[in-house]
Steps between C-alpha positions, in 0.01 A plus 500: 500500500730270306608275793112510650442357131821267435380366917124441414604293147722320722228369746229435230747293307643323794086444558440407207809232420539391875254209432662381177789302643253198484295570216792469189604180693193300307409166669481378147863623448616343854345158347669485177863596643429201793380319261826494271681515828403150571477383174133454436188653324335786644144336543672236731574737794294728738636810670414508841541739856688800264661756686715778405756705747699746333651354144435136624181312422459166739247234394417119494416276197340186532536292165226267350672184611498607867799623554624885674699736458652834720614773230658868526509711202692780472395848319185503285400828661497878486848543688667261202316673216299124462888329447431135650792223603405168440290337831666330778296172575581262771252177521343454863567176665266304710474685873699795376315831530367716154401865460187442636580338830 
C-alpha cells in the first residue's frame, strides 16, 4: 500500500510541477537581468521568440534604438531551484540569422 501511495504522489507531483520550468523564469525577470546585461534600463528592451529546453532559456531582444540581440540564459527554472547565471547576449549583424529565422 505504501509504494502504491509513495508511486501515485510521485506522478501527481511530477503533474503538477512538470509545467513550472517556465513559469519561475518571469519574462519580467529575463528583462531586468538582459537589461543589466547590456547595460541599459529595463523599459528600453523587448523580449522576443522565448524558448526554454531543459535549464536553458533562448530568446531575442530588440532594443529601442533598433538594434538585436541573440541571448541564452542559464537556470531560472525548477531543475536549478530558480538559481539564474547572468545572460549570454550576442548582437545580430546585418544578413546573419536570429532565433526566429
Amino acid at each position: 500500500m505504501k509504494n502504491k501511495y509513495f508511486l501515485f504522489v510521485s506522478f501527481a507531483a511530477l503533474f503538477l510541477f512538470g509545467g513550472c520550468a517556465t513559469t519561475i523564469l518571469s519574462n519580467d525577470r529575463i528583462t531586468d537581468e538582459t537589461a543589466g546585461a547590456l547595460g541599459m534600463l529595463p523599459d528600453d528592451i523587448t523580449i522576443e521568440n522565448r524558448r526554454s529546453e531543459m535549464i536553458n532559456t533562448y530568446y531575442s531582444v530588440k532594443t529601442k534604438d533598433g538594434r538585436e540581440f541573440n541571448c541564452i540564459i542559464n537556470g531560472g527554472n525548477i531543475l536549478t531551484l530558480g538559481i539564474l547565471n547572468p545572460p549570454r547576449c550576442t548582437k545580430i549583424r546585418e544578413g546573419e540569422k536570429n532565433f526566429r529565422q
